[in-house]
MIVO-870171 format. One record per residue (C-alpha): residue number from 1; x, y, z; residue in three letters. Coordinates in Angstrom, 1 decimal. Example, Ala and Ser with C-alpha at 12.3 -4.5 7.8 and 13.67 -1.06 7.14 Angstrom:
<dokols>
<1, <12.3, -4.5, 7.8>, "ALA">,
<2, <13.7, -1.1, 7.1>, "SER">,
</dokols>
This chain:
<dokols>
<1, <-87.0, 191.1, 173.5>, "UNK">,
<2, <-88.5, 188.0, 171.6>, "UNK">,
<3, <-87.3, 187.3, 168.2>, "UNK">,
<4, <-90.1, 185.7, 165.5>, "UNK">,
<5, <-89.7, 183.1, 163.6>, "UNK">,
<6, <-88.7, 184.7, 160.7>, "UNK">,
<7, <-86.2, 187.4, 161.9>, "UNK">,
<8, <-83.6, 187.9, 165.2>, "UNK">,
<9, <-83.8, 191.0, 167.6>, "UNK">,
<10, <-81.5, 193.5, 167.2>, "UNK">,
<11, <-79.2, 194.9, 170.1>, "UNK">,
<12, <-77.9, 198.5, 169.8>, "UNK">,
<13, <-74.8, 199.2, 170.8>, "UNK">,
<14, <-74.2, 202.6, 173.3>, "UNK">,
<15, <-70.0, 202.4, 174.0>, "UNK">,
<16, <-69.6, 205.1, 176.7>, "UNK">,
<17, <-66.2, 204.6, 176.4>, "UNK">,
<18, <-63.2, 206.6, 174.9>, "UNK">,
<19, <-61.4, 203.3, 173.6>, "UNK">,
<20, <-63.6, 201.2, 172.3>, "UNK">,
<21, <-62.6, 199.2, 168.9>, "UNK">,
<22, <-64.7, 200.9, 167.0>, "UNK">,
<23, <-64.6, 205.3, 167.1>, "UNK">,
<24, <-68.1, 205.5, 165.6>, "UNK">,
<25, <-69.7, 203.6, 168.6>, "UNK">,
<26, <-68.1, 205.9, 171.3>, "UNK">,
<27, <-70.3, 208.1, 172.6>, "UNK">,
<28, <-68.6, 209.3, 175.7>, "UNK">,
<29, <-68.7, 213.1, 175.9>, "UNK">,
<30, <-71.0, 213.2, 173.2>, "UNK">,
<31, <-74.5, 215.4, 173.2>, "UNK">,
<32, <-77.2, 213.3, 173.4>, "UNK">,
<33, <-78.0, 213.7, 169.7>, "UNK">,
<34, <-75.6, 210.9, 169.5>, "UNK">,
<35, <-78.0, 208.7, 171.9>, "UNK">,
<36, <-80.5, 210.0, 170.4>, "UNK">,
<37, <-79.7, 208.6, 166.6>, "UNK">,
<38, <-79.2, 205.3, 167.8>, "UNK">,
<39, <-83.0, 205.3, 169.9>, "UNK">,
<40, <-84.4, 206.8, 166.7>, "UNK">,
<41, <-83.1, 203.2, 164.7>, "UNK">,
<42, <-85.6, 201.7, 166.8>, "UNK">,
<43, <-83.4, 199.0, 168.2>, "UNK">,
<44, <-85.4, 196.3, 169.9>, "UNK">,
<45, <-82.8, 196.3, 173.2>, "UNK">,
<46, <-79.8, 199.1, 173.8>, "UNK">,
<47, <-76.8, 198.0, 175.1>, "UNK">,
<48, <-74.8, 200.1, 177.0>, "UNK">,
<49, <-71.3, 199.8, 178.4>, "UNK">,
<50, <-69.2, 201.8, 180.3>, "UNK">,
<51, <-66.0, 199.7, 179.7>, "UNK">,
<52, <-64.0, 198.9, 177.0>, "UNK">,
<53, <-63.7, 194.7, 176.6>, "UNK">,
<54, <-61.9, 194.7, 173.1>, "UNK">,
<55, <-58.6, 192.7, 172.9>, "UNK">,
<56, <-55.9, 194.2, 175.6>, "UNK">,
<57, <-57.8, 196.7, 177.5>, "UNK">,
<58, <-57.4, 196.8, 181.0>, "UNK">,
<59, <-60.3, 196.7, 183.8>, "UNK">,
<60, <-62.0, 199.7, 184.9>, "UNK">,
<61, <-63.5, 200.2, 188.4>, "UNK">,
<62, <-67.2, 200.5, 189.4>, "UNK">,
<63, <-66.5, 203.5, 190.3>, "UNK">,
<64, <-65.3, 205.5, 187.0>, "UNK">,
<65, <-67.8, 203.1, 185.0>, "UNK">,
<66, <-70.6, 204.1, 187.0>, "UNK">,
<67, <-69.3, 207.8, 186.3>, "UNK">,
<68, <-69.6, 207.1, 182.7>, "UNK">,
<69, <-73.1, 205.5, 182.3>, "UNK">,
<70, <-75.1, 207.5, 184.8>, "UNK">,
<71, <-76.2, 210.4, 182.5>, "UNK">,
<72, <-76.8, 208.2, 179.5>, "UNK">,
<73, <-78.6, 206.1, 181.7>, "UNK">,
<74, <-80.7, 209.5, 183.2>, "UNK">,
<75, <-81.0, 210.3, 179.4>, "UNK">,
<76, <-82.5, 206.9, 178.0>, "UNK">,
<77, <-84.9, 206.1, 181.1>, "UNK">,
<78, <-86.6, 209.6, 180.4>, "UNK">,
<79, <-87.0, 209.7, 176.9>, "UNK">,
<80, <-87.3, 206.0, 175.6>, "UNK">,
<81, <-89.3, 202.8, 176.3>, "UNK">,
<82, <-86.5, 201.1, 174.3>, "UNK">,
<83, <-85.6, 197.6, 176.9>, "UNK">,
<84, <-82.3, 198.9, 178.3>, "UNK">,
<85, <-79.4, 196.2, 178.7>, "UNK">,
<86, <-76.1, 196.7, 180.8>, "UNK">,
<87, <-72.9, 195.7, 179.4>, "UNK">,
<88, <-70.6, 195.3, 182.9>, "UNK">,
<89, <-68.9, 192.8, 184.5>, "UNK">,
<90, <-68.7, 194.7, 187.6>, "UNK">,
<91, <-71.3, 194.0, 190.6>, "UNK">,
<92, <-71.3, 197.4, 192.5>, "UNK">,
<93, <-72.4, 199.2, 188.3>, "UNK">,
<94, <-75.3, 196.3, 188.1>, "UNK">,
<95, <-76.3, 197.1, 191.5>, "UNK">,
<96, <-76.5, 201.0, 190.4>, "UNK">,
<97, <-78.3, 200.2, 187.4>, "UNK">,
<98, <-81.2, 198.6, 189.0>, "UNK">,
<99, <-83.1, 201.7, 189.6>, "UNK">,
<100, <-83.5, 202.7, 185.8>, "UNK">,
<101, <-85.3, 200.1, 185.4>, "UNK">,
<102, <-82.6, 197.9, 183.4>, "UNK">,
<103, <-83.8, 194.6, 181.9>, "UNK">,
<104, <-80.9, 192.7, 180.5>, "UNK">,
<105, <-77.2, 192.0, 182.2>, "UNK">,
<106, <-75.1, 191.5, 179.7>, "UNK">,
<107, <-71.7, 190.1, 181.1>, "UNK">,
<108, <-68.2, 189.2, 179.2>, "UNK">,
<109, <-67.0, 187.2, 182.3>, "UNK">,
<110, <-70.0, 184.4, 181.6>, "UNK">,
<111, <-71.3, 185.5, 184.9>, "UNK">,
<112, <-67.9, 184.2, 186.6>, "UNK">,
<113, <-69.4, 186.1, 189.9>, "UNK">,
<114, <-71.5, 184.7, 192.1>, "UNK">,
<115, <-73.2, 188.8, 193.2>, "UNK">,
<116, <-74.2, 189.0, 189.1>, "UNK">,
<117, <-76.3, 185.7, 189.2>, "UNK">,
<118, <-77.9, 186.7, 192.5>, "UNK">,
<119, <-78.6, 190.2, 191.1>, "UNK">,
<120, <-79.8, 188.8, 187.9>, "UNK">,
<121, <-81.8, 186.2, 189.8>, "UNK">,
<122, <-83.3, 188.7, 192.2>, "UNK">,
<123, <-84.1, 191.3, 189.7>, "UNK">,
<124, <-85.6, 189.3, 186.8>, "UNK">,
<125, <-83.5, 190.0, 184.4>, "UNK">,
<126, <-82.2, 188.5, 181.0>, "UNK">,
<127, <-79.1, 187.4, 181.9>, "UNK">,
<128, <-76.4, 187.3, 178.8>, "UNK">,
<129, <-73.9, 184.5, 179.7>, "UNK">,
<130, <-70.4, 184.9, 176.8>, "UNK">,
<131, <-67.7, 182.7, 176.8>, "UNK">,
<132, <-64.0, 184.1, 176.8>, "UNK">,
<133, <-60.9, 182.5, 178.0>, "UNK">,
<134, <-58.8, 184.7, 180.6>, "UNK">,
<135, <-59.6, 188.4, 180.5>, "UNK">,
<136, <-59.8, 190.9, 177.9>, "UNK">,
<137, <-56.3, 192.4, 178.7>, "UNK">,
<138, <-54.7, 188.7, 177.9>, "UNK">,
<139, <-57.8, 186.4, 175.6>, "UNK">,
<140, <-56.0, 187.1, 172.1>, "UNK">,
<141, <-53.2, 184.8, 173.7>, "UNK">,
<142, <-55.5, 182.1, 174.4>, "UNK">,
<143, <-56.9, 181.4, 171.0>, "UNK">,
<144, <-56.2, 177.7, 170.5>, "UNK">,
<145, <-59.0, 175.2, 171.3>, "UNK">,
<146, <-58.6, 171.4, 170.9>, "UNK">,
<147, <-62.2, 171.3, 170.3>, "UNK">,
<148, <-63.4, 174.5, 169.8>, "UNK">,
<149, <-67.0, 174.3, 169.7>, "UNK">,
<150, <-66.9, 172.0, 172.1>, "UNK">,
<151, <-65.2, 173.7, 174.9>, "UNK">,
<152, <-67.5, 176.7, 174.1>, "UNK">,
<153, <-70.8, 174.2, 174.4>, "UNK">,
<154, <-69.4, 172.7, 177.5>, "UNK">,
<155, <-68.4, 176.0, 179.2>, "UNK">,
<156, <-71.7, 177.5, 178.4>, "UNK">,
<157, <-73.8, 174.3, 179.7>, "UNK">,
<158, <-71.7, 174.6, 182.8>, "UNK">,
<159, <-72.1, 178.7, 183.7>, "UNK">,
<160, <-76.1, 178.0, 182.5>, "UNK">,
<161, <-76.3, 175.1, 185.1>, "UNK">,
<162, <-74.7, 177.4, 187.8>, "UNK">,
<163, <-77.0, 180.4, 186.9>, "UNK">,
<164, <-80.1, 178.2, 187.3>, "UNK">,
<165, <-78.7, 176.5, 190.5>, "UNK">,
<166, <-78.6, 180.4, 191.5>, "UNK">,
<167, <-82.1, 181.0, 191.0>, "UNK">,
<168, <-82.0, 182.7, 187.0>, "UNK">,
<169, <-84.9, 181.5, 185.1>, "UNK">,
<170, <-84.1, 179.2, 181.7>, "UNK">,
<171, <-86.2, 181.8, 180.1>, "UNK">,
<172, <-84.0, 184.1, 181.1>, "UNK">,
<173, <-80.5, 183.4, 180.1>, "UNK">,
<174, <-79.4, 183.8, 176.3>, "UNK">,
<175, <-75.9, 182.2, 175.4>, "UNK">,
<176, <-73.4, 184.1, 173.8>, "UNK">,
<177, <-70.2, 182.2, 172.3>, "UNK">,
<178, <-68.0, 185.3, 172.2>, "UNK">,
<179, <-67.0, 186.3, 168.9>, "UNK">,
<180, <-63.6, 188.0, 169.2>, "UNK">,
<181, <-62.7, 187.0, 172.6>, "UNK">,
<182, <-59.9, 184.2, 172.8>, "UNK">,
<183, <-61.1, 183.6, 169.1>, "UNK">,
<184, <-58.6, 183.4, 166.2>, "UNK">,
<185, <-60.0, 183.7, 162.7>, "UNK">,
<186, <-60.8, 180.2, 161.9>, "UNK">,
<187, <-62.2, 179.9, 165.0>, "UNK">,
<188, <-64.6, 183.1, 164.8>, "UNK">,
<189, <-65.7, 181.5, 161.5>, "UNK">,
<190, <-66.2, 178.0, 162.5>, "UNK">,
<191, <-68.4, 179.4, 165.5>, "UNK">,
<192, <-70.8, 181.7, 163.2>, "UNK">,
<193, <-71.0, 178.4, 160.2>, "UNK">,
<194, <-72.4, 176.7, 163.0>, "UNK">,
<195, <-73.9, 179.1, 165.4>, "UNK">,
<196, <-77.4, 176.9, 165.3>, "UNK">,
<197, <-75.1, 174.0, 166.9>, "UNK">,
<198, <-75.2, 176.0, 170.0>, "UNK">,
<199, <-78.9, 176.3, 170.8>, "UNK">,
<200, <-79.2, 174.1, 173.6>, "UNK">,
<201, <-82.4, 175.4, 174.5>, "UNK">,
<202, <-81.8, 179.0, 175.3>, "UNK">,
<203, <-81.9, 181.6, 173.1>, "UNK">,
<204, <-78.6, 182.2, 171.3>, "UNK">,
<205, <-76.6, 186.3, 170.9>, "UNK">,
<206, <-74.2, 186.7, 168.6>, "UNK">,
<207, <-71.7, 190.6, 168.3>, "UNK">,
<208, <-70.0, 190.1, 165.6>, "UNK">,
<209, <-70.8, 193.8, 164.0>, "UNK">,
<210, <-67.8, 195.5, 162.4>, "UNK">,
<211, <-65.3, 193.1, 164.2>, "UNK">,
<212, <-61.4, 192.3, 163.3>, "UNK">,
<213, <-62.6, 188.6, 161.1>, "UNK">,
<214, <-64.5, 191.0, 158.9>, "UNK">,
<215, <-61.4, 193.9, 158.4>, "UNK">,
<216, <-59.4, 190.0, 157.6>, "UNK">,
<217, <-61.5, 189.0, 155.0>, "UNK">,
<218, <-62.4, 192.7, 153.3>, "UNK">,
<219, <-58.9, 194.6, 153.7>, "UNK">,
<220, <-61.2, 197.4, 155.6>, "UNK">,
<221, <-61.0, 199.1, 158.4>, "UNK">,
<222, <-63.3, 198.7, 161.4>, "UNK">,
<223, <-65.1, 202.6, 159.7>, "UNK">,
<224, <-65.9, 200.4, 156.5>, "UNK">,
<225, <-66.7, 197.0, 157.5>, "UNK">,
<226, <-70.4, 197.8, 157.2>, "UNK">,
<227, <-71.2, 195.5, 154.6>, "UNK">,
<228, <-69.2, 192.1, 156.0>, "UNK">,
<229, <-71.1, 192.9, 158.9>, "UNK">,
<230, <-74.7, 193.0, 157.2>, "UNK">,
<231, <-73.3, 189.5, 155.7>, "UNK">,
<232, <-72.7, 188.1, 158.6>, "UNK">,
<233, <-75.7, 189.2, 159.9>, "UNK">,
<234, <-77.9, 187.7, 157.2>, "UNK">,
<235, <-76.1, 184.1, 157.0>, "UNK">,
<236, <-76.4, 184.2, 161.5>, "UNK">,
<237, <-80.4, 185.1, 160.4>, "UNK">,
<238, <-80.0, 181.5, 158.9>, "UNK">,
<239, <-78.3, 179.7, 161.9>, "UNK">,
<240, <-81.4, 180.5, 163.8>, "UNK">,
<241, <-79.4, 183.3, 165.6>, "UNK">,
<242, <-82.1, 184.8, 167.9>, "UNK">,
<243, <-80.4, 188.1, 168.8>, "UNK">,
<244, <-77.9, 190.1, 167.1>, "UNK">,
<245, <-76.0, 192.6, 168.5>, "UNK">,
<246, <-74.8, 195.8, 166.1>, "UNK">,
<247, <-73.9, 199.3, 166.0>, "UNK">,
<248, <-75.6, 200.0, 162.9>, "UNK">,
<249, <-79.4, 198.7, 163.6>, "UNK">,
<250, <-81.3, 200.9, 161.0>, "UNK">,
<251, <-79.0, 199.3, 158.2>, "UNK">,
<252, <-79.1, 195.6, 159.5>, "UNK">,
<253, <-83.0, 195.8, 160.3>, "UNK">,
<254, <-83.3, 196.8, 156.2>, "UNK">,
<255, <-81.0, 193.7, 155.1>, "UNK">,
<256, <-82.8, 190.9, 157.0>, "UNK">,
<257, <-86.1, 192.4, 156.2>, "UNK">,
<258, <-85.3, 192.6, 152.3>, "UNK">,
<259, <-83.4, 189.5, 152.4>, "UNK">,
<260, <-86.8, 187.6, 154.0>, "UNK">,
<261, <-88.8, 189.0, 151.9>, "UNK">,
<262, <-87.2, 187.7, 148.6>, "UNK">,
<263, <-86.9, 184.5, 150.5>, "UNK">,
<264, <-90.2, 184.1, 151.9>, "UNK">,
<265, <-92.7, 186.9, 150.3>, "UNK">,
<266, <-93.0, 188.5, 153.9>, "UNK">,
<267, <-93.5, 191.6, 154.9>, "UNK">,
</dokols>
């Protein structure tokens, strides 16, 4: 996925999960007129996950992850040509995953193991690098920073190094600062008002669709934070944001496009 240089890519969001934060995005034990709905947005990547990261949730094993994204994975790499990422933290699923043809690892840990940057590395594939403090069972207790953007620019430079040490291609790795994970509000704010501080030369993801900062701000609920999200959306379009990644890609596509439009006169 290459964003221009007028709009960002959009990531779709496929939770085969039964916990995720939000119920909307689960489609574990759904028909595939759920998967289906979300291809037919026309997302410029899909993301799919097998396990729950929001805050408190425990880890899953390969094994019962794999369980959940092999027949949405037999589903997409039939009947789309959508780019398909993988949202795991787990080795042994990445490994599985290679022969759908996946193109993206997208991993919460920062790549923390070694067996993700050599699978990345072997495999060609965009590698998504996030930064979170401890795991996602424990990260809303680690929430203050000295420096926050700092610690986040430093970690980051550090995993990149290592992931190019390991044979990953600059081109290939896209930074993610990890909204909601070991974030407090101020600091989830402070990270998106200066999202275009973090481009350090690789391309820059951002999730911050329907998250808890936006239900703080609104008074909604995660069902109704739709419109904080296409806000936060627009003003990341602004921070030179190359990649955002949403559950709602049909409604975020329309915003940025009428947005540039009014702004530019483009198409």
């Amino acid at each position: 996925m290459v964003s221009d240089a007028t709009k960002p890519g959009i990531m779709g969001i496929v939770n085969v999960t039964p916990d995720s934060f939000y119920p909307g995005s689960r489609m574990q034990g759904k028909p595939m007129s759920g998967i289906d709905a979300i291809l037919d947005q026309k997302p410029d990547v899909i993301d799919i996950g097998g396990e729950s990261t929001r805050p408190g949730s425990k880890k899953l094993d390969a094994e019962a992850e794999i369980d959940r994204i092999r027949p949405v994975l037999d589903y997409v790499s039939s009947s789309s040509d959508i780019p398909v990422s993988l949202d795991t933290r787990n080795p042994e699923t990445a490994e599985f995953a290679l022969s759908y043809g996946i193109k993206y690892l997208n991993d919460v840990t920062g790549f923390e193991n070694p067996e993700m940057i050599r699978i990345a590395s072997e495999n060609n594939l965009d590698s998504i690098v996030m930064h979170m403090r401890g795991e996602p069972e424990n990260m809303q207790k680690l929430t203050e920073y000295g420096d926050l953007l700092f610690e986040i620019s430093l970690f980051l430079q550090r995993r990149t190094k290592r992931m190019i040490e390991g044979g990953i291609h600059p081109s290939r790795i896209i930074v993610d600062p990890g909204i909601g994970f070991a974030k407090n509000m101020s600091g989830n704010l402070d990270i998106i008002r200066n999202v275009e501080s973090l481009n350090r030369g690789f391309r820059v993801l951002v999730g911050a669709s329907r998250k808890t900062f936006i239900g703080r701000i609104t008074g909604e609920p995660v069902e109704k934070r739709l419109s904080g999200t296409l806000a936060t959306s627009i003003y990341l379009m602004n921070g030179k944001c190359d990649i955002i990644r949403v559950h709602d890609v049909r409604e975020n596509r329309e915003a940025i496009d009428v947005y540039r439009a009014i702004e530019n006169g483009l198409p």
